[in-house]
TORKOL-4160 file (C-alpha; in steps of 0.2 Angstrom, whole numbers, padded with zeros to 4 digits, m for minus):
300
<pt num="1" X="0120" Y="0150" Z="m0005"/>
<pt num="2" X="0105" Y="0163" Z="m0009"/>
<pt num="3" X="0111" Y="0161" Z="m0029"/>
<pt num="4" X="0110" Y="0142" Z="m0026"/>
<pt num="5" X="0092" Y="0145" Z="m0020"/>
<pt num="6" X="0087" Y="0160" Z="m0030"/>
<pt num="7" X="0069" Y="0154" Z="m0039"/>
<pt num="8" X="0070" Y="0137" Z="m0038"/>
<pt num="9" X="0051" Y="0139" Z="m0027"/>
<pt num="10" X="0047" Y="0146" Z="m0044"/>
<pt num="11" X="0053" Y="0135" Z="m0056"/>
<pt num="12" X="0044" Y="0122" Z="m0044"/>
<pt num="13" X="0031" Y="0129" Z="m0045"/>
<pt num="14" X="0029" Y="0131" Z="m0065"/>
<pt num="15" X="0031" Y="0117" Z="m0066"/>
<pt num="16" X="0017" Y="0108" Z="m0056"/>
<pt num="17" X="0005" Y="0121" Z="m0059"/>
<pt num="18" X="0006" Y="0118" Z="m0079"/>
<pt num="19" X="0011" Y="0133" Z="m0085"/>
<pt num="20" X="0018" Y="0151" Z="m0079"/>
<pt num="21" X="0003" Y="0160" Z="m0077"/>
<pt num="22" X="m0004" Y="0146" Z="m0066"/>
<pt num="23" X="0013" Y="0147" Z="m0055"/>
<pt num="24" X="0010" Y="0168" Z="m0053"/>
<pt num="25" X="m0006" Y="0163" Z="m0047"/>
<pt num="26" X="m0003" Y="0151" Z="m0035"/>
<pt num="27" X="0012" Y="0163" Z="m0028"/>
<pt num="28" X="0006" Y="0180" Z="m0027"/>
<pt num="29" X="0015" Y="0186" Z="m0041"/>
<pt num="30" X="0013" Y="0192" Z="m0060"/>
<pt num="31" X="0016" Y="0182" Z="m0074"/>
<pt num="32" X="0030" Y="0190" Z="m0080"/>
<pt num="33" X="0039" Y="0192" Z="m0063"/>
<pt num="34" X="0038" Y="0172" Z="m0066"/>
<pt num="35" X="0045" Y="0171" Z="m0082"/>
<pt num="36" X="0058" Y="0184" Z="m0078"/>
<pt num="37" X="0062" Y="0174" Z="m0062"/>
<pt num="38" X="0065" Y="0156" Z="m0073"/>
<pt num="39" X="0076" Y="0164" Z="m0087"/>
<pt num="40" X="0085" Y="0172" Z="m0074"/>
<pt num="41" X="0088" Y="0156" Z="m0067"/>
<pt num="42" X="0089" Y="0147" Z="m0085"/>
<pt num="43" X="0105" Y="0159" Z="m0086"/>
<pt num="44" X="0113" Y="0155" Z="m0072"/>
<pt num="45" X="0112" Y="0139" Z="m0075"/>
<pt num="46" X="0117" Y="0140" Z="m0094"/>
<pt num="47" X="0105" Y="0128" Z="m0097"/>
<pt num="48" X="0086" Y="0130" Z="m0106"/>
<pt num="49" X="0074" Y="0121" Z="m0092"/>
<pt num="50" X="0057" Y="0122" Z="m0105"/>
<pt num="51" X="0054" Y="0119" Z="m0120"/>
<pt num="52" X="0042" Y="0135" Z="m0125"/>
<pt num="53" X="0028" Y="0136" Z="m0139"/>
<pt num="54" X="0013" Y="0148" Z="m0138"/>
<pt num="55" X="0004" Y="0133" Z="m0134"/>
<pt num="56" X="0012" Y="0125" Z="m0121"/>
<pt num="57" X="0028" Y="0121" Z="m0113"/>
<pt num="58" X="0038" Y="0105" Z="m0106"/>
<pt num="59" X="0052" Y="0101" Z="m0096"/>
<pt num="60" X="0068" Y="0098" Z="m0108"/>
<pt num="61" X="0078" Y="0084" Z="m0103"/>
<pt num="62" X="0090" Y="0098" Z="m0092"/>
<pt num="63" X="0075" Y="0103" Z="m0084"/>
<pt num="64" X="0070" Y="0088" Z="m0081"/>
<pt num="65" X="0084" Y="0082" Z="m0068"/>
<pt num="66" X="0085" Y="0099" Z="m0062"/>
<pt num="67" X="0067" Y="0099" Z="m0055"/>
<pt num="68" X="0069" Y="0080" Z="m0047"/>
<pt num="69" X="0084" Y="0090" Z="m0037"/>
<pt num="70" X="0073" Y="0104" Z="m0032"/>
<pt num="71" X="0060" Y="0095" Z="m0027"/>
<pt num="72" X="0070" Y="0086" Z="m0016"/>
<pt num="73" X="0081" Y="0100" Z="m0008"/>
<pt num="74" X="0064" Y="0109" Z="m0005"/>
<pt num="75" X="0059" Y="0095" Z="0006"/>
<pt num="76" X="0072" Y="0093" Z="0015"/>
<pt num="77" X="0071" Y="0112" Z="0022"/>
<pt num="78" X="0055" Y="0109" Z="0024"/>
<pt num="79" X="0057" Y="0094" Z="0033"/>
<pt num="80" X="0070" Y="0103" Z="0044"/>
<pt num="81" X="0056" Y="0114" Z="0048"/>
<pt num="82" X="0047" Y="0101" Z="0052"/>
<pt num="83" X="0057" Y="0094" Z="0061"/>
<pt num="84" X="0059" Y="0107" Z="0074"/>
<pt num="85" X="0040" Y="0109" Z="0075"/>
<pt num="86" X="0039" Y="0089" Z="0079"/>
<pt num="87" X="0050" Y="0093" Z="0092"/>
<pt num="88" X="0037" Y="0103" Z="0100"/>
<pt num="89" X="0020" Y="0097" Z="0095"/>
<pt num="90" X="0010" Y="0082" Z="0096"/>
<pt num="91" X="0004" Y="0070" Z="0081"/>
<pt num="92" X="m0014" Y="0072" Z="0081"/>
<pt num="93" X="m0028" Y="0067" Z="0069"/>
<pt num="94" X="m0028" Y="0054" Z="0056"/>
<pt num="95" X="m0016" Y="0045" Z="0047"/>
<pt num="96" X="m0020" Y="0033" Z="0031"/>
<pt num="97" X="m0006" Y="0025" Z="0025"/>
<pt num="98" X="m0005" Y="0012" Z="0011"/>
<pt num="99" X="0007" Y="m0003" Z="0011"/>
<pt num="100" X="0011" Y="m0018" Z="0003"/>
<pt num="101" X="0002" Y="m0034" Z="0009"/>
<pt num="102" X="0017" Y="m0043" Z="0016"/>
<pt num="103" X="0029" Y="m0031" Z="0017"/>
<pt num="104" X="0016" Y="m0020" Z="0027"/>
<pt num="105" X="0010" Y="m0033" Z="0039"/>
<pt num="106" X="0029" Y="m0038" Z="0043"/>
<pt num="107" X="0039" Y="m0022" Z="0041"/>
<pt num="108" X="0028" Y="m0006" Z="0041"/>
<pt num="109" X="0012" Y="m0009" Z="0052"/>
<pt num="110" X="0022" Y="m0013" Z="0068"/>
<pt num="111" X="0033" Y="0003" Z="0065"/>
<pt num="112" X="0019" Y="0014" Z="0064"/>
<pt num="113" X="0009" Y="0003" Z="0079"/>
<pt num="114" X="0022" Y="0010" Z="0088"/>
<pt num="115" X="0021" Y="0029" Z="0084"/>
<pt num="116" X="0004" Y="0026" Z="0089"/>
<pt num="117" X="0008" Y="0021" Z="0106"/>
<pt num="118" X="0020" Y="0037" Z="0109"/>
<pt num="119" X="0006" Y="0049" Z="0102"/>
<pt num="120" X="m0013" Y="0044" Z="0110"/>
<pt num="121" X="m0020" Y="0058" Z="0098"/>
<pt num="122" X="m0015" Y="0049" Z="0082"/>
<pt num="123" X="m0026" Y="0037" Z="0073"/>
<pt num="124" X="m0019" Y="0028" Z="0058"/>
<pt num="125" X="m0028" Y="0019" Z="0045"/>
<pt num="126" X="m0018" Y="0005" Z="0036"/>
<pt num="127" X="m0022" Y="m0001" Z="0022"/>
<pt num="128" X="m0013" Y="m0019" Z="0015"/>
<pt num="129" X="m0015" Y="m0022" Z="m0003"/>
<pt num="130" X="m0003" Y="m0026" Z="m0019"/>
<pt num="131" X="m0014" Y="m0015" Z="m0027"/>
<pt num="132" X="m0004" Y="0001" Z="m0036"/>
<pt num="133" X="m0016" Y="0016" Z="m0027"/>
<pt num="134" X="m0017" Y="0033" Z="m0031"/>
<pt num="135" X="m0013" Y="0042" Z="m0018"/>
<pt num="136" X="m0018" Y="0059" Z="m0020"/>
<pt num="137" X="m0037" Y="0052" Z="m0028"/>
<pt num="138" X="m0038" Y="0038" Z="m0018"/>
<pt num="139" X="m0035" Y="0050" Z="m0002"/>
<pt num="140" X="m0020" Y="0044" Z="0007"/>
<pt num="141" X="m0009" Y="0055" Z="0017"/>
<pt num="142" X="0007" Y="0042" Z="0018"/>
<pt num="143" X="0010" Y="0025" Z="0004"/>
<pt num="144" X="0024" Y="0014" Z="0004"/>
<pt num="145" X="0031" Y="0006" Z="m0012"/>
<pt num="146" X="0047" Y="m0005" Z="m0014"/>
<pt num="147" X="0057" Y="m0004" Z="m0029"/>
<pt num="148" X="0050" Y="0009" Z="m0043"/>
<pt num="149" X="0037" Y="0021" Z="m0041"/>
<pt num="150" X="0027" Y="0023" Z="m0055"/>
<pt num="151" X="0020" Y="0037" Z="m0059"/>
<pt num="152" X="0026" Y="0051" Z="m0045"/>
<pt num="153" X="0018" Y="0068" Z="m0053"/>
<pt num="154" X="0011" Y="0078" Z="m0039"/>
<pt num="155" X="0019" Y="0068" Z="m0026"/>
<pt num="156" X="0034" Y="0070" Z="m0014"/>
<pt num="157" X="0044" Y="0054" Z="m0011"/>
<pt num="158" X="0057" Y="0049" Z="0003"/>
<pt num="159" X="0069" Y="0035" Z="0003"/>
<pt num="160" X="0064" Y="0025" Z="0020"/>
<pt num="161" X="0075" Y="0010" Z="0021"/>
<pt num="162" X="0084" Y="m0002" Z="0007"/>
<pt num="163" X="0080" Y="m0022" Z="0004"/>
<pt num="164" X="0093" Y="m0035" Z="0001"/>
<pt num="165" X="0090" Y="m0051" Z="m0011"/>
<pt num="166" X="0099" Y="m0068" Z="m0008"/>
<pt num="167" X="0098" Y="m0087" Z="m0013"/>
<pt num="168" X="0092" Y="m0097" Z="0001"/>
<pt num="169" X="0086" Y="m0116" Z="0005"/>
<pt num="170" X="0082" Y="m0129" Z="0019"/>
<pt num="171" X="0096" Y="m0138" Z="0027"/>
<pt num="172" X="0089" Y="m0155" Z="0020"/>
<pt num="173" X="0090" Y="m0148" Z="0002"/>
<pt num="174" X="0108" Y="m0143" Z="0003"/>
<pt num="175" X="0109" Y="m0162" Z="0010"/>
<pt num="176" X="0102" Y="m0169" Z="m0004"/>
<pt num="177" X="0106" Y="m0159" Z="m0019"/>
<pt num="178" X="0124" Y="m0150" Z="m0015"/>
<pt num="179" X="0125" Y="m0131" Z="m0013"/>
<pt num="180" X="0127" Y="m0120" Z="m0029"/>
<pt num="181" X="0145" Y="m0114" Z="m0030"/>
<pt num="182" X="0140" Y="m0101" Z="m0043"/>
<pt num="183" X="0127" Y="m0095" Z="m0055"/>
<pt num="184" X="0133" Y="m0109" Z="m0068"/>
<pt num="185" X="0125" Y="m0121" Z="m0054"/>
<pt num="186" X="0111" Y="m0115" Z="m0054"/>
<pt num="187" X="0103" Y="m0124" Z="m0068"/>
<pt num="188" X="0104" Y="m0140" Z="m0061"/>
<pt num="189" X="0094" Y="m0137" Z="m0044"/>
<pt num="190" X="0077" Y="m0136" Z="m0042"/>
<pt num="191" X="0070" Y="m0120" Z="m0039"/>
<pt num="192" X="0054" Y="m0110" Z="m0032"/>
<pt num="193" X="0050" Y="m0093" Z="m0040"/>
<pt num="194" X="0039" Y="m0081" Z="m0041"/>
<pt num="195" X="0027" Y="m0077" Z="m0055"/>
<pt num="196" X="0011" Y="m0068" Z="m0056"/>
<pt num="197" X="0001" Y="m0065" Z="m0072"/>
<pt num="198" X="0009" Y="m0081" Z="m0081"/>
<pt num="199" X="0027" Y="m0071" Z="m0080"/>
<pt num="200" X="0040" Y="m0079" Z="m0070"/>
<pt num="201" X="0052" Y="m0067" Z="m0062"/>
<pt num="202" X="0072" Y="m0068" Z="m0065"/>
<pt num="203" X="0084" Y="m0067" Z="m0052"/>
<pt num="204" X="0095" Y="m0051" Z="m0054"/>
<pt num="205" X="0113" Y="m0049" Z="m0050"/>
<pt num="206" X="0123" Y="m0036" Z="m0049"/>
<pt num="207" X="0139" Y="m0040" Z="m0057"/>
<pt num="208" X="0154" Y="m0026" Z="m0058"/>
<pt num="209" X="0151" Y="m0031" Z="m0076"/>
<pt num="210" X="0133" Y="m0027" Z="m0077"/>
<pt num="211" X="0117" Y="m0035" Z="m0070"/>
<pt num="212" X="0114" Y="m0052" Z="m0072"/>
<pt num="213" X="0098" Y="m0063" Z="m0075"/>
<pt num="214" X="0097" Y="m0080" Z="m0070"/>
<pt num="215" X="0079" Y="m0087" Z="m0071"/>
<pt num="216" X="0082" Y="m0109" Z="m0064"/>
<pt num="217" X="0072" Y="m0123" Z="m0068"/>
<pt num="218" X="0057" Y="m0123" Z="m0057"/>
<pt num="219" X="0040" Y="m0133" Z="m0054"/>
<pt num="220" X="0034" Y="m0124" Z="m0040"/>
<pt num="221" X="0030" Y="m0104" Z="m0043"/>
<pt num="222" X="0019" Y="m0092" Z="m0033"/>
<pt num="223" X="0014" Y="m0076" Z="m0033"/>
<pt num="224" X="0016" Y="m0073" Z="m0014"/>
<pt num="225" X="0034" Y="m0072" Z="m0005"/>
<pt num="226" X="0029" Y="m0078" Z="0011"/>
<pt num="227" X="0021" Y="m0093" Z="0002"/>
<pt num="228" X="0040" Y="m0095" Z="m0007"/>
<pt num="229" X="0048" Y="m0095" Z="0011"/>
<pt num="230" X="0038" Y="m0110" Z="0017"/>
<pt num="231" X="0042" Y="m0120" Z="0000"/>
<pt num="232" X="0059" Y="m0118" Z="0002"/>
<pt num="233" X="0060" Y="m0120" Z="0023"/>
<pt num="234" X="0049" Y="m0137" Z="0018"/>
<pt num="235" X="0065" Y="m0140" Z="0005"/>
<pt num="236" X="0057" Y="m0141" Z="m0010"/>
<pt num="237" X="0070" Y="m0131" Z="m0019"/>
<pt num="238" X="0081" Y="m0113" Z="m0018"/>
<pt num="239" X="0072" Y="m0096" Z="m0017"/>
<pt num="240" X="0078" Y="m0078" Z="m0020"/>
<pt num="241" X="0071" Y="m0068" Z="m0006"/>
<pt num="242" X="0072" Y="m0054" Z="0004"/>
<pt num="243" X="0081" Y="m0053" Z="0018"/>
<pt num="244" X="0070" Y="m0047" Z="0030"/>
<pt num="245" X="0060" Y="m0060" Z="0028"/>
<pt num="246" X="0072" Y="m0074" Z="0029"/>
<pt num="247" X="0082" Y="m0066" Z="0043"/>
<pt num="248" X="0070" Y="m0075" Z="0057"/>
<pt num="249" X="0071" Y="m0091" Z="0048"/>
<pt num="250" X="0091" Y="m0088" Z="0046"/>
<pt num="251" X="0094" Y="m0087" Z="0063"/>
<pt num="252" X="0083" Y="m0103" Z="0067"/>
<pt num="253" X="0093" Y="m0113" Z="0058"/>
<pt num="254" X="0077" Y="m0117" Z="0047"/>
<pt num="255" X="0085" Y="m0108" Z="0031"/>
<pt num="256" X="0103" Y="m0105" Z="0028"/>
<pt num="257" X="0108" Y="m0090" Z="0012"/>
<pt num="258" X="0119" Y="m0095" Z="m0003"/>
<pt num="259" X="0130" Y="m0089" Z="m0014"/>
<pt num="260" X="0137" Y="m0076" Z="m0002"/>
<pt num="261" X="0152" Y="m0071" Z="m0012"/>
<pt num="262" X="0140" Y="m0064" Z="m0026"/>
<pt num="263" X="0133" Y="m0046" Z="m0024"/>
<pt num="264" X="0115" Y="m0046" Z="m0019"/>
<pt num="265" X="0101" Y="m0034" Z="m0027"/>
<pt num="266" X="0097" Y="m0020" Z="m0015"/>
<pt num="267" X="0082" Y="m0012" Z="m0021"/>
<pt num="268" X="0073" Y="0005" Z="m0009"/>
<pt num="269" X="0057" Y="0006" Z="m0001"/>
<pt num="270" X="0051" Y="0022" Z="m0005"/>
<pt num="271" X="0039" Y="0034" Z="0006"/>
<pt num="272" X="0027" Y="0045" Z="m0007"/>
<pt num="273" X="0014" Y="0058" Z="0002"/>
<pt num="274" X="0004" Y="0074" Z="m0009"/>
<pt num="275" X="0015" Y="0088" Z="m0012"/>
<pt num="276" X="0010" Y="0103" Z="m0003"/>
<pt num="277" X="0018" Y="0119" Z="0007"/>
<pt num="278" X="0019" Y="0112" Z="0023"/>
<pt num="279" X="0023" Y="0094" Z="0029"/>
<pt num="280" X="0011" Y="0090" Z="0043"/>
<pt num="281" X="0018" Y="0086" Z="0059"/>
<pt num="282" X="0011" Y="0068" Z="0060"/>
<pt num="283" X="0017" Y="0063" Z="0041"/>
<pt num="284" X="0036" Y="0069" Z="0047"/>
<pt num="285" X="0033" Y="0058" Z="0062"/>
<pt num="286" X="0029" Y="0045" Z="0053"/>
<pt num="287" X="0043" Y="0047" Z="0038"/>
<pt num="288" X="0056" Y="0047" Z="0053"/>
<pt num="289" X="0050" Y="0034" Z="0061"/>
<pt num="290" X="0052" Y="0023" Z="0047"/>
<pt num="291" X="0065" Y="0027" Z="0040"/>
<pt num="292" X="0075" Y="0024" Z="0057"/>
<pt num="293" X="0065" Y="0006" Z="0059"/>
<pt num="294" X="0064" Y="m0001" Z="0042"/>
<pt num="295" X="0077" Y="m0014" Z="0035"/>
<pt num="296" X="0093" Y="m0007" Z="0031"/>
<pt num="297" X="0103" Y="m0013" Z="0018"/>
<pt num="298" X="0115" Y="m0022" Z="0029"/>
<pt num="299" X="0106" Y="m0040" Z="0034"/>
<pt num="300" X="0109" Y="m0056" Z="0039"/>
């Protein structure tokens, strides 16, 4: 095991700082200690990790993966640490977290209402916007993002809980028009979709054969989910929607899913918070808070 782990801190390192000179300094070390430490590594491996020049130096594509892993197996024993710590320390300070307008009001803000509770020492500031933030300039300890990440240098991500597509519509549209008994049906029902800047999104399905796109014929199109689920609940037409936010309506009778044989899109909500040696106690909390409270994959 102490081969496995053998200069991956390095390696990390290297690579964050820019270059091997700025790695020695930020670990105590020479330069060539580093250098010696990441071809030693770049042996066991059998693999070259950067691409060197006396100019600079990049990832390869080798090095590439193998740093996405390292980064990841370094939190994890650092959250194992923290972990332990958590066990014996209290959250204190302040906490800003950005979220997602509606999945952050609905799914996120109550989870972390109730770390509030269990902690009286912690303060958390939430901030609710569709806006893409920088977390590290913009000064945020914690953000949430659902599906792709964007640009993730300098940051450390966790996977906090998995979201499920489906069809949907309103009793009285299923009345009216028939259900879809397939994706070939879908072109002859109304639909409502979502589109923002012009651009109306395709529902994805995930076929053993490869994903498939199916965009129906729709008049009504918004650029807010929430907006989507009362169009279709007032049975104006069939939406593609996440689960969680169908699953009240669901069970109401108010909305009923479709097309259940098809496999749905699952996409992750992912936690992101600035890299550093140690996670703070009250970031863990929140990270395993979440990930045991927000939807699973497994809905409806």
């Amino acid at each position: 095991m102490s081969d496995v782990l053998a200069g991956i801190d390095v390696f990390v390192a290297s690579v964050e700082t820019g270059s091997f000179s700025a790695a020695a300094e930020r670990m105590g070390l020479t330069r060539s200690a580093v250098a010696k430490t990441v071809a030693r590594l770049e042996s066991r491996l059998a693999v070259r990790l950067f691409h060197r020049s006396t100019r600079r130096q990049s990832l390869t594509a080798d090095g590439q993966v193998y740093y996405e892993r390292c980064v990841r197996a370094l939190d994890e024993l650092r959250a194992g640490r923290s972990t332990l710590e958590s066990g014996r320390r209290e959250a204190v300070g302040r906490l800003r977290v950005a979220m997602p307008l509606l999945f952050g009001r609905r799914c996120v803000a109550p989870v972390l209402a109730r770390l509030a509770a269990r902690h009286p020492r912690l303060e958390i500031d939430m901030a609710l916007s569709d806006r893409l933030v920088d977390v590290v300039d913009d000064g945020y300890d914690l953000a949430i993002r659902n599906g792709a990440i964007g640009d993730g240098s300098g940051l450390m991500t966790r996977t906090v809980g998995l979201q499920r597509m489906t069809v949907c519509a309103a009793p009285a549209y299923l009345a009216a028009h028939g259900a879809p008994a397939g994706l070939a049906d879908l072109s002859r029902h109304h639909a409502i979709t979502y589109a923002r800047d012009g651009r109306v999104k395709a529902w994805t399905f995930p076929l053993p054969g490869g994903p498939v796109e199916a965009t129906p014929p729709s008049r009504l199109r918004f650029d807010d989910l929430e907006s989507i689920a009362e169009a279709a609940e007032a049975g104006h037409g069939l939406a593609w929607l996440p689960c969680w936010l169908i699953r009240d309506r669901v069970h109401a009778g108010t909305l009923v899913p479709l097309l259940a044989d098809l496999p749905r899109l699952v996409f992750s909500t992912h936690a992101l918070w600035p890299a550093s040696p140690h996670l703070p106690v009250k970031v863990r909390l929140a990270l395993d808070a979440l990930a045991a409270e927000l939807p699973g994959s497994a809905e409806l």
